[in-house]
C-alpha angles and dihedrals in degrees: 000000000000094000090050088050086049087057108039084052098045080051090059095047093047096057097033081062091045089051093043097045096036093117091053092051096054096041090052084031095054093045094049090060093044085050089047091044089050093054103043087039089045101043090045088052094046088057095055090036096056086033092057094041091055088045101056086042094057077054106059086045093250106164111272101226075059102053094044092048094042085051107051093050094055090041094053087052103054093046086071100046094059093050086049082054095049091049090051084057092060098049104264109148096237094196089066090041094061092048094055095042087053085051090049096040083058100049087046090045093057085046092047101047095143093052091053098052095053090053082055093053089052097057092051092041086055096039089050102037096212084173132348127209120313100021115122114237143173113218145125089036093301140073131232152118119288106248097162145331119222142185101286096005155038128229118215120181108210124221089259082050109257130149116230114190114207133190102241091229096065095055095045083045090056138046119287121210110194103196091178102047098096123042090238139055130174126242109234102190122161113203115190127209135186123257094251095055121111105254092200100047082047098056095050089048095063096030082061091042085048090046096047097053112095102201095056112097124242094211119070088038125236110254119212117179137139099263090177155018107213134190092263105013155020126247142224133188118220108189112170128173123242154159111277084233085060108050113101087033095051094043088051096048097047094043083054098045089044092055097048084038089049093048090045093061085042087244103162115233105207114231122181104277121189114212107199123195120220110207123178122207121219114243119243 
């Protein structure tokens, strides 16, 4: 009988304050779902907006690491202007809120060195464009092609299809080798031969196999010359032009054809040998 009085009376107080704060629920009920409708309505225009940005960039044939990196940035930013909008609708005084996110901001930004500096390599690996999606490189202790670069890393696909992800300060911090950067690379291959073998036989064999061979380029012109002679062999280097596309097919293909060419001609190609002496001992 007591609990159902508790009850009955907390039933009374609660809608006396309902009837006697009504104006005040609808008006912070009224602003919520103004907030809540500024978010979902916001967040779903910054996506087209950013989508259609990187579209019309791809387009116009803007570089996609770019255009990634171009939209992201926008797209982060005004992600935080809505929620500071949505804030404004329930009442948060968004002048003081500021101030206390830039203090904050500070305070996050002594503690995240490292993130901000990588946001600060990507601007400089975007503004220099030291490579652009696609090219093949060789930086920040690892090798890949380019797929994007965002806004603290950059994302290389290696040739077994992996995704290494890499802090953009690291690869702005150490050397870059762009392998892709210019249409055409040149071939070093070192062919060794043995002593015995006939140097000038040697050297028309793999100018014909040189000559033969469709996808090296005739300008700059292939150099073949003895670079060395070794402990157990004499070499030759074999530098040929091509097309940056060509380059590991082509080296597979010639190492094959100079081997079977070499055997052909009956041109010895050295390999480590162990000669190992046998002595008996005469039993006493």
């Amino acid at each position: 009988m007591e609990t159902e009085l508790l009850n009955t009376q907390f039933l009374q107080d609660a809608q006396s304050w309902v009837v006697n704060n009504q104006e005040l629920i609808i008006r912070y009920g009224v602003n919520i779902a103004a907030a809540l409708l500024t978010l979902v309505i916001g967040f779903i225009a910054v996506g087209m907006l950013t989508g259609g940005l990187n579209r019309v960039l791809k387009a116009r044939k803007i570089d996609s690491t770019i255009s990634d990196f171009v939209t992201s940035l926008l797209k982060y930013g005004l992600l935080a202007f809505v929620i500071i909008a949505a804030l404004s609708r329930v009442g948060v005084q968004t002048a003081s809120f500021v101030a206390v996110v830039g203090a904050a901001g500070l305070a996050i930004g002594l503690a995240l060195q490292g993130s901000l500096s990588n946001f600060a390599a990507g601007v400089l690996l975007i503004g220099f464009r030291f490579f652009k999606a696609g090219d093949y490189i060789e930086a920040g202790g690892t090798a890949g092609t380019v797929h994007s670069v965002q806004i603290f890393t950059t994302i290389l696909m290696t040739a077994d299809n992996r995704m290494i992800v890499v802090p953009n300060s690291k690869i702005l911090n150490d050397k870059i080798i762009n392998y892709s950067k210019e249409a055409t690379r040149r071939l070093d291959l070192v062919i060794g031969v043995s002593y015995s073998a006939d140097l000038k036989l040697t050297k028309e064999v793999l100018t014909r196999i040189i000559e033969e061979e469709p996808r090296v380029l005739k300008e700059p012109a292939c150099r073949i010359a003895v670079s060395e002679l070794g402990a157990s062999s004499v070499d030759f280097v074999v530098r040929p032009w091509v097309k940056a596309e060509d380059y590991w097919n082509l080296k597979f293909d010639l190492l094959e054809k100079i081997k079977n060419e070499l055997d052909a001609n009956h041109i010895g190609i050295p390999f480590p040998q162990m000669d190992v002496h046998l002595h008996r001992q005469k039993s006493s």
